[in-house]
C-alpha positions as CSV (number, residue, x, y, z in Angstrom):
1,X,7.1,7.9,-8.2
2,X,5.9,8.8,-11.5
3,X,2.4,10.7,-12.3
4,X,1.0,7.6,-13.7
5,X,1.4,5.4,-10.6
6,X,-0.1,8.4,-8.8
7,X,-3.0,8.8,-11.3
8,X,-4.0,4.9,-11.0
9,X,-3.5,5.1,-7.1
10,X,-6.5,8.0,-7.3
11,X,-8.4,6.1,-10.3
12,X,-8.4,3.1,-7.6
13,X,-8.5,4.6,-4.1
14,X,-5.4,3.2,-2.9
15,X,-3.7,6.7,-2.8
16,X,-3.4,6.3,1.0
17,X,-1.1,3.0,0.6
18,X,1.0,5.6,-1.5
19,X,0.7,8.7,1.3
20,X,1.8,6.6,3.8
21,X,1.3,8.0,7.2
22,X,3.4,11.5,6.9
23,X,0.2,12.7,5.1
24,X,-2.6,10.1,6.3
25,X,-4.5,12.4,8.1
26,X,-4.2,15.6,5.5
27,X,-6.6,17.2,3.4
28,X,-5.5,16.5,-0.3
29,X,-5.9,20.1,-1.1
30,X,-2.6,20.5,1.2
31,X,-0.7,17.9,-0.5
32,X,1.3,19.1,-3.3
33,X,3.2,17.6,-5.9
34,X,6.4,18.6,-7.1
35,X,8.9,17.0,-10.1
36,X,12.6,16.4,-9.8
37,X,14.2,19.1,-11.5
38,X,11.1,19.7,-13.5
39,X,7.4,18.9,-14.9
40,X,6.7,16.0,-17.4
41,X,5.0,12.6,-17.9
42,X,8.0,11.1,-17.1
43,X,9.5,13.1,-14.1
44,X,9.9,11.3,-10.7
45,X,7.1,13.3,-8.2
46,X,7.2,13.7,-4.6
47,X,4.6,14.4,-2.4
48,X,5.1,18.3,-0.1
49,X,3.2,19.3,3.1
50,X,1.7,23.1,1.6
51,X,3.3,25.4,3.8
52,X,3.2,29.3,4.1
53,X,5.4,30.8,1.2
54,X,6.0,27.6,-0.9
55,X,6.8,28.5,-4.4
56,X,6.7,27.0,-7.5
57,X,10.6,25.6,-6.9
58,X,11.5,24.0,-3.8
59,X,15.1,22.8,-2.8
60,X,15.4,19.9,-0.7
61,X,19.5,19.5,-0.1
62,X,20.9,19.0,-3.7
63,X,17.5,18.4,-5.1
64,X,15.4,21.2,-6.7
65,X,11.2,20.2,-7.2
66,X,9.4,21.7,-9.8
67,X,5.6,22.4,-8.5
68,X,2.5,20.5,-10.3
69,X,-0.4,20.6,-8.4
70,X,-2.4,19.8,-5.2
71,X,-3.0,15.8,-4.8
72,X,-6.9,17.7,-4.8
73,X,-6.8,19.6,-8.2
74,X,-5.3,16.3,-9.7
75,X,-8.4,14.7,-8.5
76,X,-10.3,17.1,-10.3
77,X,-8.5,17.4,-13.7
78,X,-8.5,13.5,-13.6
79,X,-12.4,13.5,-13.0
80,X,-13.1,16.1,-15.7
81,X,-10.6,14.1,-17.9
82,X,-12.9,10.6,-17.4
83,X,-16.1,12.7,-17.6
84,X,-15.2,13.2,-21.7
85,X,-14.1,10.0,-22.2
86,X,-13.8,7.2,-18.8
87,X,-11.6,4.9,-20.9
88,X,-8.9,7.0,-21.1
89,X,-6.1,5.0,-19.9
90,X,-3.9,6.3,-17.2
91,X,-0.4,7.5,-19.4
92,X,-3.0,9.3,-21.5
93,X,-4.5,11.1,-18.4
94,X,-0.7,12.0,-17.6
95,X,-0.1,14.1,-20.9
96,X,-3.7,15.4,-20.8
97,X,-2.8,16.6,-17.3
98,X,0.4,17.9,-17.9
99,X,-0.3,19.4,-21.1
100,X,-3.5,21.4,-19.3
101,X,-1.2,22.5,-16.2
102,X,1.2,23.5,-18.8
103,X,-1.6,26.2,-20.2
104,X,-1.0,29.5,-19.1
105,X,-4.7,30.3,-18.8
106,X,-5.0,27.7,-16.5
């Protein structure tokens, strides 16, 4: 799924319906995201159970997942995002998010 469906699904708290029950009963900050092949707005994410020694790439058969963030820290940037301005529609929350993981201070 792409971030934006996963952004709205936490802007509306329906992100369960997306979970499904693999990760129903796990604390966000162990749910990670990673991108096919890479990060970007328009990247296909799948969620990741953290484990011990996950990286920032994980290979899964022929498919290799770039590493975003926890499904918690999304919460977070999404919250400070609407604290400067709770209009901000959700593709525009995507490339603010992207573009602050993307910062290597961060």
């Amino acid at each position: 799924m792409k971030l934006v469906e996963i952004i709205k699904a936490l802007r509306r708290n329906t992100i369960n319906d997306l979970l499904g029950e693999e990760f129903s009963d796990i604390d966000y900050e162990k749910i990670i995201l990673y991108g096919e092949f890479s990060v970007g707005v328009d990247t296909i994410y799948r969620f990741f159970k953290s484990k011990r020694g996950m990286g920032n790439i994980v290979k899964d058969g022929e498919m290799t997942y770039e590493r975003l963030c926890s499904l918690k820290d999304l919460g977070f940037l999404i919250d400070y995002y609407l604290s400067q301005y709770d209009r901000k529609p959700d593709d525009i929350l995507a490339i603010d998010i992207i573009d602050h993981l993307d910062d290597p201070n961060f």
